[in-house]
Backbone as CSV, one residue per row, in Angstrom:
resi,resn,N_x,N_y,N_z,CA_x,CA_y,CA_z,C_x,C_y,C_z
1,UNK,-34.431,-20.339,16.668,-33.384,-19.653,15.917,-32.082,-19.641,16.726
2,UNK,-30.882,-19.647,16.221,-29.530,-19.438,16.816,-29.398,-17.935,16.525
3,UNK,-28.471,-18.128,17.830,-28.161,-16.254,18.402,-26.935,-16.510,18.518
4,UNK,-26.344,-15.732,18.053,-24.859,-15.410,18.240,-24.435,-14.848,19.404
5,UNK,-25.382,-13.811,19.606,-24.865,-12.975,20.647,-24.302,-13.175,21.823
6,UNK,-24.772,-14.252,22.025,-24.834,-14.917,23.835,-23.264,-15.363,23.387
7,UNK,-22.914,-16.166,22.651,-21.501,-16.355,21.688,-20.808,-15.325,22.081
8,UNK,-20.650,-13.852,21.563,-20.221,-12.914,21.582,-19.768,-12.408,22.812
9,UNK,-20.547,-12.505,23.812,-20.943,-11.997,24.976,-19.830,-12.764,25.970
10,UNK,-20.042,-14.240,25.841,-19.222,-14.791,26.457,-17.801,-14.527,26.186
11,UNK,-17.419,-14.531,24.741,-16.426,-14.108,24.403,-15.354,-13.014,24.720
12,UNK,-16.511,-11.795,25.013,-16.101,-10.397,25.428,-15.725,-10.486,26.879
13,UNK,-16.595,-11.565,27.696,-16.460,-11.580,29.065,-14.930,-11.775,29.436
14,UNK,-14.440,-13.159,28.423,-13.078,-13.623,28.669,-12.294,-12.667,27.912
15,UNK,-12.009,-12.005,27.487,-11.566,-10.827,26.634,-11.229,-9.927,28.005
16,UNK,-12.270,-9.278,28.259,-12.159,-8.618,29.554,-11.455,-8.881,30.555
17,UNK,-11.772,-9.987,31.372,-10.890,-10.455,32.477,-9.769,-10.802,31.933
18,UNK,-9.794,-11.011,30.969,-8.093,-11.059,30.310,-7.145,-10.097,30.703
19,UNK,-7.929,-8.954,30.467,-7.591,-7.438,30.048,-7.262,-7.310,31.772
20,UNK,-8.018,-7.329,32.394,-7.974,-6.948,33.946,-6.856,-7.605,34.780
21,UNK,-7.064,-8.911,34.438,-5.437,-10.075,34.667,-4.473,-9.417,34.418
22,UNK,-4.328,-8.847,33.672,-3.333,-8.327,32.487,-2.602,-7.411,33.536
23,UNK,-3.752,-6.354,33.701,-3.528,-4.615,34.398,-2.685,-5.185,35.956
24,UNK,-3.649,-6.051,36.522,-3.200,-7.035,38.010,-1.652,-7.124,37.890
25,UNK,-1.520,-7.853,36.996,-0.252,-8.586,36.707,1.208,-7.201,36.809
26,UNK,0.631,-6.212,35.572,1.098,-5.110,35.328,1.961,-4.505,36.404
27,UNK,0.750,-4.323,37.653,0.721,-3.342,38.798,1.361,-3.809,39.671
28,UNK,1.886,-4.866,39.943,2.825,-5.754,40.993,4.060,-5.816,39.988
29,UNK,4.179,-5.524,38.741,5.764,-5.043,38.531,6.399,-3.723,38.959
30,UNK,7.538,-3.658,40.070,7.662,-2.106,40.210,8.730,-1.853,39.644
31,UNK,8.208,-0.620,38.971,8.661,-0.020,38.364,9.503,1.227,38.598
32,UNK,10.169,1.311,39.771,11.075,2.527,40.500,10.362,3.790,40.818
33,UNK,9.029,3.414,41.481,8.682,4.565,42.514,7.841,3.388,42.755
34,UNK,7.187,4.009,44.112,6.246,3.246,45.290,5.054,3.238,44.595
35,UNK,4.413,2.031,44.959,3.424,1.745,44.231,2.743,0.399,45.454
36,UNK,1.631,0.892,46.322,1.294,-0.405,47.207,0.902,-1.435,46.601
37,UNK,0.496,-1.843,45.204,0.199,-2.440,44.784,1.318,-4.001,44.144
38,UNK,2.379,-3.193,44.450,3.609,-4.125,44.301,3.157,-5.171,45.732
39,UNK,2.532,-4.742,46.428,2.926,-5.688,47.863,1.464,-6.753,48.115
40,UNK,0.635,-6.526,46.760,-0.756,-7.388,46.904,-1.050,-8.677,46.564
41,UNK,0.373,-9.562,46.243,0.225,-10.797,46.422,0.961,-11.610,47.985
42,UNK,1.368,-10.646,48.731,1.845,-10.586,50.275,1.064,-11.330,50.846
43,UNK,0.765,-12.288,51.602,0.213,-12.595,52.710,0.631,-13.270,54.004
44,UNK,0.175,-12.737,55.069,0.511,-13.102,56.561,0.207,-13.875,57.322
45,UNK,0.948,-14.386,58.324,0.035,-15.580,58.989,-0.443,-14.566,60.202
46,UNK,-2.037,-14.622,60.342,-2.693,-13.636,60.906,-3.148,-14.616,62.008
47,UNK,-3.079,-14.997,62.967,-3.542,-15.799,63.707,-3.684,-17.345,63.447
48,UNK,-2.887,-17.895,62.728,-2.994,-19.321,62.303,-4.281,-19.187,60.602
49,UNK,-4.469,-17.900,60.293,-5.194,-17.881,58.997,-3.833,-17.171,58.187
50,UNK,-3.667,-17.368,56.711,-2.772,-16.616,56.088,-4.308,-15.123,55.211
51,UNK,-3.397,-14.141,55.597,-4.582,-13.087,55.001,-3.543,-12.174,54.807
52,UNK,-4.245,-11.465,53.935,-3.458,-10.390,52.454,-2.873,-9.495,53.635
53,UNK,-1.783,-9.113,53.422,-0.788,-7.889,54.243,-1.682,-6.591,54.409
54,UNK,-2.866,-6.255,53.410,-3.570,-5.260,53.453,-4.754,-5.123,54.047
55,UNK,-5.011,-6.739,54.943,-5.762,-6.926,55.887,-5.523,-6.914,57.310
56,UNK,-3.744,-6.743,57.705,-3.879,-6.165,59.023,-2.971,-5.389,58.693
57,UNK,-2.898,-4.732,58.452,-1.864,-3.214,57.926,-2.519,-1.667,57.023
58,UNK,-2.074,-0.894,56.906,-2.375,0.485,56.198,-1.125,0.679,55.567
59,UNK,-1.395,0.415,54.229,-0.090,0.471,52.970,-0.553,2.421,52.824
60,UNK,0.901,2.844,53.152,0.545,4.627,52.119,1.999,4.372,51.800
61,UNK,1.730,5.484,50.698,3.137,6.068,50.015,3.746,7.735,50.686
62,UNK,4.156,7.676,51.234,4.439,9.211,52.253,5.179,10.196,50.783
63,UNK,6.056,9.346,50.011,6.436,9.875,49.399,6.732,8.840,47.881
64,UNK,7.453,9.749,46.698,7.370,8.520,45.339,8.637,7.588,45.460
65,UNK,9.477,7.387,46.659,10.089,6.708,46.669,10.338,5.648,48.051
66,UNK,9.128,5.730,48.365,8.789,5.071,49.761,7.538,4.539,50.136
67,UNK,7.180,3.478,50.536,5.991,2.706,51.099,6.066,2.313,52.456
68,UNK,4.971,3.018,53.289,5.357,2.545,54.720,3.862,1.603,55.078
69,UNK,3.835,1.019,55.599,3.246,0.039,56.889,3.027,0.300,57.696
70,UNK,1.641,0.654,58.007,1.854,0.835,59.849,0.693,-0.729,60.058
71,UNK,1.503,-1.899,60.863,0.890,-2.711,61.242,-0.423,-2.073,62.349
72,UNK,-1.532,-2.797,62.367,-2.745,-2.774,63.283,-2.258,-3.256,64.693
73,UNK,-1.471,-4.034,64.537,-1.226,-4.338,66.146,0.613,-4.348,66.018
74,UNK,1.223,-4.169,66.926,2.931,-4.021,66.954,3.214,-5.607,66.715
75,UNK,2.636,-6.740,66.995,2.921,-8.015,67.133,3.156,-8.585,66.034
76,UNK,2.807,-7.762,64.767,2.695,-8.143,63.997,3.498,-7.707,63.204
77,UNK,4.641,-6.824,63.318,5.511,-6.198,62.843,6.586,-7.290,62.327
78,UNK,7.396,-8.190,63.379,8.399,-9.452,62.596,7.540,-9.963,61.156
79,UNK,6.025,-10.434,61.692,5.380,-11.532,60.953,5.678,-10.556,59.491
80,UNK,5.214,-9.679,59.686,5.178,-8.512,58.097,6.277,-8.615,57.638
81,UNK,7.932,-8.356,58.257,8.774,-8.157,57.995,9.362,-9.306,57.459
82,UNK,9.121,-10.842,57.408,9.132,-11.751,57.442,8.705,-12.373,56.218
83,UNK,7.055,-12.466,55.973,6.900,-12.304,54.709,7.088,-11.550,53.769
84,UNK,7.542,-10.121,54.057,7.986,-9.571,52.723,9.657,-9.762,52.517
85,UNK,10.037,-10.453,53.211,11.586,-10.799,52.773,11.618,-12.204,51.947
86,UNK,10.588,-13.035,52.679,10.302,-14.289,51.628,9.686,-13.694,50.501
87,UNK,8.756,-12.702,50.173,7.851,-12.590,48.759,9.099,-12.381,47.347
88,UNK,8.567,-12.073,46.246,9.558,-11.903,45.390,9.729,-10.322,45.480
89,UNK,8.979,-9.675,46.363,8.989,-8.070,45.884,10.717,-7.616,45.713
90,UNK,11.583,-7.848,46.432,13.584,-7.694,46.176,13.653,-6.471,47.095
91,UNK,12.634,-6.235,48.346,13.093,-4.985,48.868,13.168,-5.206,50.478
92,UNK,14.453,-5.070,51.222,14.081,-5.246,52.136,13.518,-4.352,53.211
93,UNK,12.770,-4.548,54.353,11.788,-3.715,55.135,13.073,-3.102,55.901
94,UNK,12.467,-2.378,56.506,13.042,-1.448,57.556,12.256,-0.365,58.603
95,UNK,12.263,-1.367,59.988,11.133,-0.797,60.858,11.973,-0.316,62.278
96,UNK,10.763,0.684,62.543,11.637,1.545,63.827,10.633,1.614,64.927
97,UNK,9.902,-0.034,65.040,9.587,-0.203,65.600,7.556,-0.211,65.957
98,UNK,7.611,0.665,65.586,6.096,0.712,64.913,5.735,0.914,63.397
99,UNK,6.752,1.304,62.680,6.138,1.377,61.173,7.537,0.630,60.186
100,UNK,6.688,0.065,59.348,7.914,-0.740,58.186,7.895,0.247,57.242
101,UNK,9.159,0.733,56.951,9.287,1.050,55.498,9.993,0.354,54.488
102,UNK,9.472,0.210,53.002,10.217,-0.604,52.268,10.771,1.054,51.295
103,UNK,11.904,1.269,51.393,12.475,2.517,50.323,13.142,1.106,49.298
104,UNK,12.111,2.235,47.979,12.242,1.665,46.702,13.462,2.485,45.994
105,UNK,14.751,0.987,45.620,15.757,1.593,45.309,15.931,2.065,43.877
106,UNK,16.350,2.803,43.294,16.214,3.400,42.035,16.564,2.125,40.928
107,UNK,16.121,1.811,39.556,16.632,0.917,38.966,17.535,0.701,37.997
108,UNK,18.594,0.019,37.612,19.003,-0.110,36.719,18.878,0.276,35.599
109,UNK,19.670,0.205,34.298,19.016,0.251,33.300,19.305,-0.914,32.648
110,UNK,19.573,-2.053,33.157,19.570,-3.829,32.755,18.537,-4.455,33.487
111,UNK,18.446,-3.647,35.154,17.007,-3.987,35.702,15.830,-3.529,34.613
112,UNK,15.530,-2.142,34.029,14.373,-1.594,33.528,14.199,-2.523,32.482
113,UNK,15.227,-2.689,31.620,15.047,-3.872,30.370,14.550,-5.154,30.320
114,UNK,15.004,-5.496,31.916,14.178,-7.036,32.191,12.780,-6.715,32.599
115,UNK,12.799,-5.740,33.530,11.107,-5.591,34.046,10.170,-5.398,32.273
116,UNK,10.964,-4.438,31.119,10.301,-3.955,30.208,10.606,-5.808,29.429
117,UNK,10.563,-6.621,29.732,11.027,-7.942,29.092,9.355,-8.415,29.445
118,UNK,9.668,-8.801,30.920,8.493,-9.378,31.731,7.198,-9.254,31.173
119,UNK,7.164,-7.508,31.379,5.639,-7.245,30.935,5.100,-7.318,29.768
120,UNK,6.498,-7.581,28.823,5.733,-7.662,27.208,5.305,-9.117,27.727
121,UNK,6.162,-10.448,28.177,5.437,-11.708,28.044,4.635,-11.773,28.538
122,UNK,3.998,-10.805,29.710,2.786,-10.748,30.021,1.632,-10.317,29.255
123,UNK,2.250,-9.340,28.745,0.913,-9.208,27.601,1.031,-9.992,26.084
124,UNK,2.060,-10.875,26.209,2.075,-11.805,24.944,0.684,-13.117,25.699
125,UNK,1.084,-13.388,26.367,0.208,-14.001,27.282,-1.254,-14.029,26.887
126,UNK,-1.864,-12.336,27.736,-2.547,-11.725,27.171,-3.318,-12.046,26.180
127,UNK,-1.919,-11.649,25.153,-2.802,-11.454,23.803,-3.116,-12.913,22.919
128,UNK,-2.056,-13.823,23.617,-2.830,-15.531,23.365,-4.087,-16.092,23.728
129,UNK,-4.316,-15.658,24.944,-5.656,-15.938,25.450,-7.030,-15.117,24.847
130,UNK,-6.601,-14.153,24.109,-7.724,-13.073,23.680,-7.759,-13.818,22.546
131,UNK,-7.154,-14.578,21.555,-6.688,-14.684,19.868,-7.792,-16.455,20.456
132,UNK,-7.558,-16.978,21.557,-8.001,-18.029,22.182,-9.495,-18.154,22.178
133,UNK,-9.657,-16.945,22.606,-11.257,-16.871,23.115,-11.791,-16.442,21.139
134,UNK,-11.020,-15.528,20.652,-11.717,-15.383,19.215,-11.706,-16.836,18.368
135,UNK,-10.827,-17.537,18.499,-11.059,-18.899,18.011,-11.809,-19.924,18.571
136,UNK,-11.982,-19.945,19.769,-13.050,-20.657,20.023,-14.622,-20.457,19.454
137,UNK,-14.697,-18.986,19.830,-16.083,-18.325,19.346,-16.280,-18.743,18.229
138,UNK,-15.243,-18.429,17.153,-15.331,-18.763,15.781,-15.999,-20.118,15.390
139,UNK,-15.347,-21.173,16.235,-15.004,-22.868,16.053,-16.795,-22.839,16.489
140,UNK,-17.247,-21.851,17.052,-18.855,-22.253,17.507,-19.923,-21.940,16.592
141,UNK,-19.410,-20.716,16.039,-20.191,-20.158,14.658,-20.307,-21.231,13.771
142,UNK,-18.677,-21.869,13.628,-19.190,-22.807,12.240,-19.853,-24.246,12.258
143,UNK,-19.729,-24.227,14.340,-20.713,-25.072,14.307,-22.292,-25.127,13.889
144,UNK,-22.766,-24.036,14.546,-23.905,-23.149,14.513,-24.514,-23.564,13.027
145,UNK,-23.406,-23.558,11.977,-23.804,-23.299,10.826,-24.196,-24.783,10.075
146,UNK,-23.955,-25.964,10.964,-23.889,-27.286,10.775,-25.682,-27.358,11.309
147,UNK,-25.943,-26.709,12.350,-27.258,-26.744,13.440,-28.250,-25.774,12.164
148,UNK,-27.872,-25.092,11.446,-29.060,-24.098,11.233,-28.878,-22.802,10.972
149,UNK,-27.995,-22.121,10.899,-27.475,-20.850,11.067,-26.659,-20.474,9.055
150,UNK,-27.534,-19.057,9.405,-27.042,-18.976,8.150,-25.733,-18.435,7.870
151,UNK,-24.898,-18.764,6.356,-23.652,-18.461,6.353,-23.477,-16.659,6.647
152,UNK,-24.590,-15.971,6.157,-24.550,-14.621,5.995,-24.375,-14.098,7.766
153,UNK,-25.579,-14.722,8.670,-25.136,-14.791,9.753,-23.539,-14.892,10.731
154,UNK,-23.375,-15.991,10.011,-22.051,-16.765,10.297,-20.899,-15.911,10.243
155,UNK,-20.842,-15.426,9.120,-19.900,-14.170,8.458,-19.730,-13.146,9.711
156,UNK,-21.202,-12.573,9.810,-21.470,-11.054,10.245,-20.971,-11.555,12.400
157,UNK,-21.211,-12.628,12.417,-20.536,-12.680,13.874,-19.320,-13.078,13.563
158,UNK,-18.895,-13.608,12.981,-16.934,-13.718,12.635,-16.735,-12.281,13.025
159,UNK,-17.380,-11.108,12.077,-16.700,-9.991,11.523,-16.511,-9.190,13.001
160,UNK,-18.289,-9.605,13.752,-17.874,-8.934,14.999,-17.125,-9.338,16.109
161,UNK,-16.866,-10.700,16.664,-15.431,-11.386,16.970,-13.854,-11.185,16.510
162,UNK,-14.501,-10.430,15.782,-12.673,-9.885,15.052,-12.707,-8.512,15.771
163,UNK,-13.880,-7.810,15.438,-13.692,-6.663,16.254,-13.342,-6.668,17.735
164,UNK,-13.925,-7.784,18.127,-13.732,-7.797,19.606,-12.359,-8.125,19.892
165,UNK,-11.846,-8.866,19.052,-10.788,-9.448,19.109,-9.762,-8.132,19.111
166,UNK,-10.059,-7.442,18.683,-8.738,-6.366,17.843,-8.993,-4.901,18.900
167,UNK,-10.098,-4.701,19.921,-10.844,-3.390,20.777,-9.748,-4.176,21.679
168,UNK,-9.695,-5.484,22.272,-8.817,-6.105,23.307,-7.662,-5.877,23.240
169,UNK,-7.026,-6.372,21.944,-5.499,-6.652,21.871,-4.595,-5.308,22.191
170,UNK,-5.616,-3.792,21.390,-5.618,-2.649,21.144,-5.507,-2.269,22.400
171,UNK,-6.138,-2.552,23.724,-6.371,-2.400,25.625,-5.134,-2.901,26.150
172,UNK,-4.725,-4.352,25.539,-3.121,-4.737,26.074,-2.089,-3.754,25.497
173,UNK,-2.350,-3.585,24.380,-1.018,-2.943,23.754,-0.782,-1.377,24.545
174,UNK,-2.109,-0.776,24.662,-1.949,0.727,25.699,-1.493,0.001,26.746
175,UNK,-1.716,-0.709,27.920,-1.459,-1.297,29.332,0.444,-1.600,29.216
176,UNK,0.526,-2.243,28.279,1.929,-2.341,27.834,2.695,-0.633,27.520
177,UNK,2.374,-0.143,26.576,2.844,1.111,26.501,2.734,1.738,27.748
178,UNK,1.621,2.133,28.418,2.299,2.701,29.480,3.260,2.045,30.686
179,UNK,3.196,0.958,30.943,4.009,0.265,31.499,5.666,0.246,31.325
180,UNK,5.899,0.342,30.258,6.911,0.076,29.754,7.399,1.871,29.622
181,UNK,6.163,2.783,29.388,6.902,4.375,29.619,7.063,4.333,31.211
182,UNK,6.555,4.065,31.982,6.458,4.207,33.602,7.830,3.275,34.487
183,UNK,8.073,2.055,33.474,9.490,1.588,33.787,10.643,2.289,33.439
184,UNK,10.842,2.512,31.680,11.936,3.559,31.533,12.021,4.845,32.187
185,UNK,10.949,5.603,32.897,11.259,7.099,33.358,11.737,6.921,34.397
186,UNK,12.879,7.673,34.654,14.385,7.818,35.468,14.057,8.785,36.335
């Protein structure tokens, strides 16, 4: 007999990591307060290896408009300061010798409009790849139905691929809303 489910399943999987890509993506836009997560596509040359800034460092927020660094070893203080002037983060460091701070400068309101630009195409993105995975699934059902599978079957996993389809899109569209409230608040 054909099973849909395993269909389904896979479907939901890519649905999901969609969803999680999505949030990733989200959380490295900053949005005018400190957020260490702006600094997690960073990486350092750690001894002739490049490794994530959050592997020889301690990211805190002391306060909502500040992210400090305290490097693991002092030697490593240029190298930090260095790559985060090359990254795209737009902030420059400022160290006094043992600790970097990056002070996050307040934003625009032509900056907030582009960041609130960004993250919708991110979740347009998103929501292509989710509409992606429901059409594929689909394109398998009606194979299914060529193999053996009945239309009544056929139907009743469409119907639940739509659902899945629409629990997802419904996960981007909150991730977006708050994003986009967390950019405009001044």
């Amino acid at each position: 007999m054909l099973d849909t489910n395993k269909q389904l399943l896979e479907a939901e999987k890519l649905m999901k990591s969609t969803v999680e890509y999505l949030d990733d993506s989200l959380a490295r836009i900053r949005a005018g307060k400190a957020n260490v997560r702006i600094l997690d596509g960073i990486r350092v040359d750690y001894y002739g290896s490049m490794a994530p800034l959050s592997n020889v460092a301690t990211l805190t927020t002391p306060d909502p408009k500040t992210i400090a660094i305290q490097p693991w070893e002092k030697a490593m203080i240029p190298v930090i300061e260095k790559a985060i002037q090359i990254s795209n983060v737009g902030i420059t460091p400022v160290n006094n010798g043992e600790i970097i701070r990056l002070v996050i400068p307040p934003l625009t309101e032509e900056r907030r409009k582009q960041l609130v630009k960004q993250a919708r195409a991110e979740g347009e993105e998103a929501k292509i790849s989710i509409r992606n995975a429901r059409r594929d699934v689909i394109d398998t059902f009606k194979k299914m139905v060529k193999e053996g599978l009945s239309e009544d079957l056929q139907k009743d996993a469409e119907e639940k691929a739509q659902k899945l389809h629409d629990k997802y899109v419904q996960k981007v569209d909150d991730l977006l809303t708050e994003k986009e409230n967390e950019i405009m608040t001044v």
